[in-house]
C-alpha positions in Angstrom: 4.9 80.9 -53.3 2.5 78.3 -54.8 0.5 78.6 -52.0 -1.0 81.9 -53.1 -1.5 80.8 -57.1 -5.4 79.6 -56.0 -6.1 83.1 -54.6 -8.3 85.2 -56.7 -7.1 88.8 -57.2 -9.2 91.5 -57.2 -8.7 94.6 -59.4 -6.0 96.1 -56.9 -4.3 93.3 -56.3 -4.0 93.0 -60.1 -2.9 96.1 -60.6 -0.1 95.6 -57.2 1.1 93.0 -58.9 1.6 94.1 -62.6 4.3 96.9 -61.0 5.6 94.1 -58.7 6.0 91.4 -61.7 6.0 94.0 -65.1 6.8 97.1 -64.8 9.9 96.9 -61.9 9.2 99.9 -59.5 11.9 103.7 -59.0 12.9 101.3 -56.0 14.5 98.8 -57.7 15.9 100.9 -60.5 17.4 103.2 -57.6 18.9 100.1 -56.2 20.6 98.4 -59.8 21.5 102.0 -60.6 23.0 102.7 -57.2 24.8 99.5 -56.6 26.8 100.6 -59.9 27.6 103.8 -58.4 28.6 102.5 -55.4 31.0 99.7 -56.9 32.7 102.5 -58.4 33.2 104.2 -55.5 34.2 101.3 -53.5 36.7 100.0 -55.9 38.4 103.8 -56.2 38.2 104.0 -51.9 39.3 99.9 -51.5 42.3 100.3 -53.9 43.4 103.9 -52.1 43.3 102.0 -48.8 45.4 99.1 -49.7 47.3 101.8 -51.5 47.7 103.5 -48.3 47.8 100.7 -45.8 50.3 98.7 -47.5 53.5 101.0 -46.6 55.8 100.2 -44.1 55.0 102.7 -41.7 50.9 101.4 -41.4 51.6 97.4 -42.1 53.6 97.2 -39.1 50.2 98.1 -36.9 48.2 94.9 -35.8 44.4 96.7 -37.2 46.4 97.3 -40.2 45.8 93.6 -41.0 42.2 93.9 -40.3 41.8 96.8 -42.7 43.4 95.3 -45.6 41.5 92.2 -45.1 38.4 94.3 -45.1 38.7 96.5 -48.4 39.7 92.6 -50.3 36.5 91.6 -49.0 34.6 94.3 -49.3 35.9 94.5 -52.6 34.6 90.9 -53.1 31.5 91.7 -51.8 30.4 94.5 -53.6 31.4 93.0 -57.2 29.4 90.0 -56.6 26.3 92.2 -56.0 27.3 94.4 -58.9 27.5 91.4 -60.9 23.8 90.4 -59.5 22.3 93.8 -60.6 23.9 93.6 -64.1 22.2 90.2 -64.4 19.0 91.5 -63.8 19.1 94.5 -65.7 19.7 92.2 -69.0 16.9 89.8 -68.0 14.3 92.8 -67.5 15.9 93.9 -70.8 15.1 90.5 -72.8 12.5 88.9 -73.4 13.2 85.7 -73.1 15.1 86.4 -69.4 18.1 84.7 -70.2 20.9 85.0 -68.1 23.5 87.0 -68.8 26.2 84.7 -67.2 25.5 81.6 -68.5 26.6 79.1 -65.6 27.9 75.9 -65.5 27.2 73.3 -62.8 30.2 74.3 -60.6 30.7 77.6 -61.6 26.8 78.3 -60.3 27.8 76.3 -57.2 31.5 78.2 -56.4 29.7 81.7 -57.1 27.6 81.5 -54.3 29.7 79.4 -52.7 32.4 82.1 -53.0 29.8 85.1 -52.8 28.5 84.4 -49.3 32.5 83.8 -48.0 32.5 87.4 -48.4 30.0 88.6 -47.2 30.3 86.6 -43.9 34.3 87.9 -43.9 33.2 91.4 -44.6 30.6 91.6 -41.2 33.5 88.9 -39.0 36.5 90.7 -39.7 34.7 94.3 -38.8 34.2 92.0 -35.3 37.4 90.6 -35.0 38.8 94.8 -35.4 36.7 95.8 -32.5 37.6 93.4 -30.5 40.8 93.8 -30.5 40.9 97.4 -29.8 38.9 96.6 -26.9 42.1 94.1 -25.5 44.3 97.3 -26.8 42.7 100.0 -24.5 41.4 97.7 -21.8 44.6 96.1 -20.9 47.4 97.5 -22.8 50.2 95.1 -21.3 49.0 92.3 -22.5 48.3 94.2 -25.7 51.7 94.3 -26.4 52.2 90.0 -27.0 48.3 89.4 -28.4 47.6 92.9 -30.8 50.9 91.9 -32.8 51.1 91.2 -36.8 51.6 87.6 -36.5 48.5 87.2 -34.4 46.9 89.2 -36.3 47.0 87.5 -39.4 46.0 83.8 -37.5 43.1 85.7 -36.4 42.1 86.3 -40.0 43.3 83.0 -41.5 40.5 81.2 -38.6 37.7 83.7 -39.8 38.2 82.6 -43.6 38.4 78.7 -42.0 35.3 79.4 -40.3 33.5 81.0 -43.4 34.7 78.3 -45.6 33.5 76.0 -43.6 29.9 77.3 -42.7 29.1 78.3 -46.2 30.2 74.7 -47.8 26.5 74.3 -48.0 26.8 75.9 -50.8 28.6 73.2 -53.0 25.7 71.1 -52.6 22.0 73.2 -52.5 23.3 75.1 -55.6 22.7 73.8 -59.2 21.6 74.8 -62.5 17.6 74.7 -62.6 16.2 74.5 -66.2 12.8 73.6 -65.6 9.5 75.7 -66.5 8.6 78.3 -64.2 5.2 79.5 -63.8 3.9 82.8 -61.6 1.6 82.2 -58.9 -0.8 84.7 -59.8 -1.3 83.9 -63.5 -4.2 82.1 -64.9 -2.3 80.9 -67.1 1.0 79.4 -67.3 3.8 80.6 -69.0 7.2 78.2 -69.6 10.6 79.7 -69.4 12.9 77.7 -71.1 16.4 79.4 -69.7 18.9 77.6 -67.4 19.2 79.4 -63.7 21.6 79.0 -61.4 19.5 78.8 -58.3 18.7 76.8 -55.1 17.7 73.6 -56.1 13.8 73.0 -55.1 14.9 69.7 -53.0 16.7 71.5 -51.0 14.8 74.6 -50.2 13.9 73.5 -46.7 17.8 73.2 -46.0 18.6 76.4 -47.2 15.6 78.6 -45.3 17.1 76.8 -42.4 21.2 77.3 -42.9 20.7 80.5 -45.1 18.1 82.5 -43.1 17.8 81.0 -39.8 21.3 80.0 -39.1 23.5 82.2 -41.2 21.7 85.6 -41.7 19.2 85.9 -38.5 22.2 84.4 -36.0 25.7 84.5 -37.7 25.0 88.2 -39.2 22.8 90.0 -37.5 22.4 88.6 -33.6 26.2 88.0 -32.4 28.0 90.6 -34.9 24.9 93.4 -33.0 25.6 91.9 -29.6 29.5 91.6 -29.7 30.5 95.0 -31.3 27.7 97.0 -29.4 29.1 95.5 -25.9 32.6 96.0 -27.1 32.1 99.4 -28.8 30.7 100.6 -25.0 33.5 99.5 -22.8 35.9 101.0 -25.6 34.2 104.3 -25.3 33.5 104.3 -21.0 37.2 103.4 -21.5 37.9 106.8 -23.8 36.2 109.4 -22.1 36.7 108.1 -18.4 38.8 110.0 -16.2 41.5 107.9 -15.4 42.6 107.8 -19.0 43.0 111.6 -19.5 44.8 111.9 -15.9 46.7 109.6 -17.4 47.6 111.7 -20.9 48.6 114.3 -18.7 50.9 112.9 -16.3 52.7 110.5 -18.5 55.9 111.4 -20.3 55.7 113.2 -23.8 56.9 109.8 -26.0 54.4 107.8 -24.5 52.0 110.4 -24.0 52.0 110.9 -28.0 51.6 106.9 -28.3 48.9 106.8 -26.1 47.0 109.8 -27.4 47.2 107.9 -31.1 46.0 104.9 -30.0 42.7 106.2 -28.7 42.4 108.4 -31.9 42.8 104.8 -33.9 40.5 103.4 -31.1 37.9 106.1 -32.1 38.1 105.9 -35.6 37.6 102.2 -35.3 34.8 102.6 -33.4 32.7 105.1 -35.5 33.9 102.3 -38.7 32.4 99.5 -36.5 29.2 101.4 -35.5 28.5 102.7 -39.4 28.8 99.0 -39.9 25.5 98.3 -37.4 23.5 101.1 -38.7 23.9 99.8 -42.6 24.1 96.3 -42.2 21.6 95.8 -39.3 18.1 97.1 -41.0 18.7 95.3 -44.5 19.6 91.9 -42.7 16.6 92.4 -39.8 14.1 93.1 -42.6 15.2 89.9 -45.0 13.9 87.9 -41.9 11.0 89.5 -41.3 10.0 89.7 -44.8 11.0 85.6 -45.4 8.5 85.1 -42.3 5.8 87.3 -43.6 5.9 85.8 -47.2 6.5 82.3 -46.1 5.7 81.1 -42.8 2.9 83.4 -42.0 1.6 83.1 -46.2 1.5 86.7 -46.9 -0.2 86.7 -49.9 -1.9 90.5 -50.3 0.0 91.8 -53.5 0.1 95.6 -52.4 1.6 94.3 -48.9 4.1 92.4 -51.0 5.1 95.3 -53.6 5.4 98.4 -50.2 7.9 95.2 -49.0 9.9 95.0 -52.0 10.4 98.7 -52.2 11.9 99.0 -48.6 13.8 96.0 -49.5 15.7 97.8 -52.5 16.3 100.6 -50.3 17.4 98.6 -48.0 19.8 96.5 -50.2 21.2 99.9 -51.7 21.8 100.9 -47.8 23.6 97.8 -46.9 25.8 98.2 -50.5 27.0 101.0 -49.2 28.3 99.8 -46.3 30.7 97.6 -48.7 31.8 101.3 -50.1 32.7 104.0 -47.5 35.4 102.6 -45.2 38.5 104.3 -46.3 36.3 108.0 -46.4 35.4 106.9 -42.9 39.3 107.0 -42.4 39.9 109.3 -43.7 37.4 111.7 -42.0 38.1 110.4 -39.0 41.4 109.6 -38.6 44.3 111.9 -38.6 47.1 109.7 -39.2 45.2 107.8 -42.9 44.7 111.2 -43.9 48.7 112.3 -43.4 49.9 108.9 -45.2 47.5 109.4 -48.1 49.2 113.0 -48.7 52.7 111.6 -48.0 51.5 108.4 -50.5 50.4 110.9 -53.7 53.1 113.6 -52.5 55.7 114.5 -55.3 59.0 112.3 -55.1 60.8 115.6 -55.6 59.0 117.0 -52.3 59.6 113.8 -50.2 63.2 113.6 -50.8 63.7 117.7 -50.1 61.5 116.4 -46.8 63.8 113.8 -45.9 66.8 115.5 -46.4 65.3 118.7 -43.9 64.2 115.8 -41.7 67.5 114.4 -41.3 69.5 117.2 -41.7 67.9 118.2 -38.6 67.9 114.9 -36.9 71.9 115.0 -37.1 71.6 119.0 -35.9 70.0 117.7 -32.5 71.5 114.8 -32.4 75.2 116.8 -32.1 73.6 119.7 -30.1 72.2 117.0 -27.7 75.6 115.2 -27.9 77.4 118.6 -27.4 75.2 119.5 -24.2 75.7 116.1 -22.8 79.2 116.3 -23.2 79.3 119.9 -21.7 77.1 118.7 -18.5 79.0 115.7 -18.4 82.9 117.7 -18.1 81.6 121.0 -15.8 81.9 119.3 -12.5 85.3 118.4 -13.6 86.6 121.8 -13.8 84.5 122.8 -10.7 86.2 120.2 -8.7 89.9 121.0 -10.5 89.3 124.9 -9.6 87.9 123.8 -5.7 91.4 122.0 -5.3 93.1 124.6 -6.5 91.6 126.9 -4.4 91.8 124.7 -1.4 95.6 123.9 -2.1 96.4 127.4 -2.0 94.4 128.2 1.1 96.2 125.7 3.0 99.5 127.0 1.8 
């Protein structure tokens, strides 16, 4: 902003911008603080969920896929911003604001490079997932050939294509920047002799144009808003319409029971897809309209610029979070996660006593059916043995 280092400040505006430069306000503590918190919690839920969706009886399901996908990126994600918060912390700590991961020219440029892969897998996977249990409710035949494993897993091998490929930017705009910085609203100027691993200043017009125009205001907040709120709508009309709960009642019991869990999955995925909007949405909306106010428009009032960084660290803690809470999503919501978690952490002893019950009375029914059926299957026999008897003797 060295548009705004001619602009007098008055005694407020001084004072604004010591707590927005200095002294680091309970905003930005709560966030560093809370993005630690929250790793932990998302690395203890992401490793329960590949825990849990990695056994056979889950990784056969097509949104299966999605969800493991999603806790490895999510995973991703949330270290990287960890990783940016620890950073920080140290150079608040120090004096000198060094780094504390000291980069190397293509270390700085595969750590954003890498970095922003996630987070554009984390909000285009949560897409792909609603999408396709929008073709699974809508039109379950042909659900059966394209909600499959196989296509599954294509699905997610083009998302990391098209992520790769739209964030190779990247490789180029990032460097290692080791020249003096000054602050714009200093009198006088104060060199900082530390290497950063930063956008390069000849390419800052590129990246406000791929970064916030193209990536973050189109790529991760317009068509993610657009396609999952339109899909999210015909999945629930679809739900709760009529038709579909004639249809639980009337059909047989096995299918019944397969159709009943699919719209339990279905609704499950739906309330993960929606918690997606309402954390993501806000933090990404406001890094636009904050880029335009401080940049475009010259926003150069210091207490307008210190309210804005305080509802962007509540922001960023808001969308951290949304890197966190998927598997407690799954398992509030959905029935299924929560009886494979129990069966995962159940005692071996217990699950083999189970099994044997479980089979023991599998071959019961299976030789009381086979018994009946045999039964049904020699009565008319002996009917029609004692009708010919009795009709032998009658016309003796």
């Amino acid at each position: 902003m060295t548009y705004c280092a001619k602009i007098n400040l008055t005694g407020v505006d001084h004072t604004y911008y010591q707590k927005f430069n200095h002294e680091k306000t309970w905003a930005w503590w709560l966030n560093h603080i809370g993005t630690f918190v929250v790793f932990i919690i998302s690395f203890c839920g992401n490793f329960l969920c590949l825990l849990v969706l990695c056994r056979q009886r889950l990784k056969r399901n097509s949104y299966t896929q999605y969800l493991i996908a999603l806790a490895i990126v999510d995973t991703g994600a949330i270290l990287c911003e960890a990783l940016k918060a620890l950073d920080e912390v140290h150079q608040y700590q120090n004096v000198d604001k060094r780094t504390l991961i000291q980069h190397t020219l293509m270390s700085c440029k595969f750590y954003y490079y890498i970095r922003y892969i996630f987070y554009s897998m984390s909000s285009w996977v949560t897409v792909a997932l609603a999408v396709e249990r929008l073709v699974a409710i809508k039109f379950p035949l042909w659900s059966k050939h394209i909600c499959s494993v196989i296509n599954a897993r294509r699905i997610l091998f083009l998302i990391l294509l098209f992520t790769m490929m739209i964030q190779s930017y990247h490789l180029v705009i990032k460097g290692i920047d080791c020249k003096p910085s000054s602050s714009p609203f200093s009198q006088s100027t104060t060199a900082k002799s530390s290497c950063r691993c930063k956008t390069l200043p000849d390419y800052a017009a590129v990246e406000v144009i791929l970064t916030v125009y193209l990536w973050r205001l189109c790529l991760m907040t317009l068509l993610p808003l657009t396609i999952i709120i339109t899909v999210n709508v015909l999945i629930m009309s679809k739900l709760f319409s009529g038709n579909s709960l004639n249809d639980h009642t009337n059909a047989v019991n096995n299918s019944r029971r397969k159709t009943v869990l699919l719209h339990k999955i279905s609704r499950m995925l739906v309330i993960v897809s929606s918690i997606y909007l309402v954390l993501h949405v806000p933090g990404s909306s406001f890094e636009i309209l904050k880029f335009m106010f401080l940049h475009p428009y010259r926003l150069c009032d210091t207490k307008w610029q210190y309210f804005m960084s305080i509802v962007h660290d509540i922001f960023d803690l808001i969308t951290n979070f949304n890197y966190g809470i998927n598997f407690y999503l799954y398992i509030i919501s959905g029935q299924h996660i929560r009886s494979e978690l129990f069966r995962t952490f159940r005692p071996a002893k217990f699950r083999s006593t189970i099994n044997e019950q479980t089979a023991k009375f599998q071959r019961s029914s299976y030789f009381m059916s086979s018994y009946v059926h045999h039964s049904k299957n020699n009565q008319p026999n002996c009917s029609h043995m004692q009708l010919s008897k009795r009709l032998t003797g009658s016309s003796l």
